[in-house]
N, C-alpha and C positions, 0 to 999 in steps of 0.2 A: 362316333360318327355323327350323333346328334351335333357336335360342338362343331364339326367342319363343315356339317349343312349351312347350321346358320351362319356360320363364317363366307362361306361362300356366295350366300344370299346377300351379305353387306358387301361384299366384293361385288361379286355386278350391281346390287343397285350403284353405289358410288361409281361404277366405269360407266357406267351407262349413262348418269347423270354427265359425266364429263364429255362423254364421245356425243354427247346432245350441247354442250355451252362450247366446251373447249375454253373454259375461262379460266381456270386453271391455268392448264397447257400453256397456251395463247401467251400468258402475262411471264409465269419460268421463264418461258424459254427467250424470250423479249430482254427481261431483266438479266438473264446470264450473260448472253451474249452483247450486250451493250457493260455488263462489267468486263468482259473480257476484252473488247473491242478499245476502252478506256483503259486497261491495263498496258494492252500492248501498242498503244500511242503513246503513252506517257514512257514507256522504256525505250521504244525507237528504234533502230533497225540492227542494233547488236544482235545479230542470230547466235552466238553462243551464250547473251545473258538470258537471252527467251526459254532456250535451250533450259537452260539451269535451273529457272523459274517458273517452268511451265507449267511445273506438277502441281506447286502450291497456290496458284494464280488459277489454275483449274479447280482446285478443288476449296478455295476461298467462294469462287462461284456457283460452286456446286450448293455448300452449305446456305449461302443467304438465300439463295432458290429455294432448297429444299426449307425456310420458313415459311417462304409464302405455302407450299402444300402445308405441311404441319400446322398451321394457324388457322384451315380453314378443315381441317379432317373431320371436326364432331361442329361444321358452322349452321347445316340443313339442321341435322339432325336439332343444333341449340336453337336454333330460329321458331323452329316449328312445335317442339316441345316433345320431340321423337328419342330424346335420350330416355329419357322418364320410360316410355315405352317400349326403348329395349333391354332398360333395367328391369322391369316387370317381367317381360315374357319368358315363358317356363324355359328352366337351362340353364347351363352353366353363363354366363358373364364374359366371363373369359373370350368366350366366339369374338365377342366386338372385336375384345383387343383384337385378334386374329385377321378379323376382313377387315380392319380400318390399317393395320400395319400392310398387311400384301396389296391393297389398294395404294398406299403409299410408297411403296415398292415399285410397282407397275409405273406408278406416275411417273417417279424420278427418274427411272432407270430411260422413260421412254423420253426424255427432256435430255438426260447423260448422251444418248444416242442422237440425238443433234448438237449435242454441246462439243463432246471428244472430236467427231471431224472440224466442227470451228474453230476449236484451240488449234489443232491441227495446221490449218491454214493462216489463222493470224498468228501463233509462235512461230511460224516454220519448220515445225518437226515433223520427223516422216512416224508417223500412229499404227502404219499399216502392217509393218513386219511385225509388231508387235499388238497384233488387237485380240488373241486368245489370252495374254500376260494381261493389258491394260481391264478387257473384259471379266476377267476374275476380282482383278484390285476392287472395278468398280461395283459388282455385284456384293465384295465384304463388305466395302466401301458402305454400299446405299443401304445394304440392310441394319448393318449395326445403327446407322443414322436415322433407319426407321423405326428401330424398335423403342430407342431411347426419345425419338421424337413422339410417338406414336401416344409413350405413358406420360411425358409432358403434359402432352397437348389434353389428356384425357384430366390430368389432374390442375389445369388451370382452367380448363374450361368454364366455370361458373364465376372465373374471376370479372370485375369489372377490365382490368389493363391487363389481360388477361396478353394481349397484342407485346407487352412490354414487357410482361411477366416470364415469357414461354423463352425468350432467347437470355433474358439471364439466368433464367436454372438448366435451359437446354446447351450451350457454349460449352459451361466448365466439364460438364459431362459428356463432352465429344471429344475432351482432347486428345484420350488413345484412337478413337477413329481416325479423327484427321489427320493425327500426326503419324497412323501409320499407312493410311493412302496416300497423306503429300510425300512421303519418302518411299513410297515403293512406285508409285508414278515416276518417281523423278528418277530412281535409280532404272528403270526399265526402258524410258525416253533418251537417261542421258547415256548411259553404259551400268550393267552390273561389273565391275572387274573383279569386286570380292566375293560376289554372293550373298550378297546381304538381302535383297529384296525375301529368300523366304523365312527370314526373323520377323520382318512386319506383318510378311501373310499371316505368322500364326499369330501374331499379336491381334489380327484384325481377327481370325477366328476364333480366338476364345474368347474377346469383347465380346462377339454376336453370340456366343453360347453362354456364358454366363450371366449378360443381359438381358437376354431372353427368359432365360430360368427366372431371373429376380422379376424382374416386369410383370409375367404374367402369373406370377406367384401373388404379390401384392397388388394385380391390375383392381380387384373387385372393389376396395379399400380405398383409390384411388378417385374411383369412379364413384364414390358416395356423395354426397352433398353436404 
């Protein structure tokens, strides 16, 4: 109970920080939707190449979004000299990982939720019969993306290119994410005819479970200096 206090305690402060700047917010959701906006001019009015593509052109957007949050998750806290201080504070460690991950969660998912109707409208696909299917992708989707971003972001933090360091060790290590959100997106947008979309659900579920297990097993390790 002690560990999800303090977890909780970095969860609002961080939401609250944001729901006061929205700078965060504000720059995602600017940067996705001007990648998506760029994608689907450059392909042009083929509705069934949009169609095809929509899943992976969505969630190319999603991921370079989701650096700009992940690059800036421990940036107060390194500015001010508040890491140092919540490594001191009596408790498990671990709590961080916990509210800097569900903070990260919250962000995206709430950036996803502007994103999924835009693609929407610039691919021409209809999202709508299908927003409790695309809703779950995107929920394995963001978490798995958060967790592995989350230990990233906490073990380059004291780097100097720390900006340049976080997406070449964060990339290689998304690839089961990615590659099982852009094909269960695509299969659920374009048609399932085989049934394949639930082999990538579980692929994207046992990412997020077994990622989680390793992350926050070695998160304390990570977070040394």
């Amino acid at each position: 109970m002690d560990v999800l206090r303090r977890a909780w305690a970095i969860v609002w402060k961080d939401l609250l920080i944001e729901a006061r700047t929205k700078q965060s917010f504000n720059a995602m959701v600017f940067f996705a939707a001007l990648v998506l906006f760029i994608f689907s001019f450059a392909l042009g009015p083929d509705t069934e190449l949009l169609r095809r593509v929509s899943g992976g052109l969505l969630w190319v957007g999603i991921a370079f979004t989701g650096i700009l949050s992940l690059s800036r998750t421990y940036q107060s806290e390194e500015t001010s000299g508040g890491i140092e201080g919540l490594r001191m504070y009596p408790g498990d460690v671990r709590a961080i990982f916990l509210g800097k991950l569900l903070g990260n969660v919250v962000l995206l998912l709430s950036v996803e939720a502007v994103l999924f109707p835009a693609a929407a409208i610039l691919f021409q696909i209809e999202m709508w019969p299908h927003a409790l299917e695309l809703a779950g992708i995107a929920l394995l989707g963001t978490v798995g993306f958060s967790i592995v971003g989350t230990f990233y972001a906490a073990l380059t933090v004291n780097l100097r290119a720390r900006e340049v360091m976080l997406p070449l060790l964060l990339f290689p290590a998304l690839v089961p994410v990615l590659l099982g959100a852009v094909n269960a997106t695509t299969l659920v947008v374009v048609g399932d005819v085989m049934q394949d979309t639930g082999i990538w659900l579980r692929l994207l579920s046992a990412f997020d479970v077994i990622f989680f297990v390793i992350c926050i097993w070695i998160f304390p390790i990570a977070l040394e200096e």
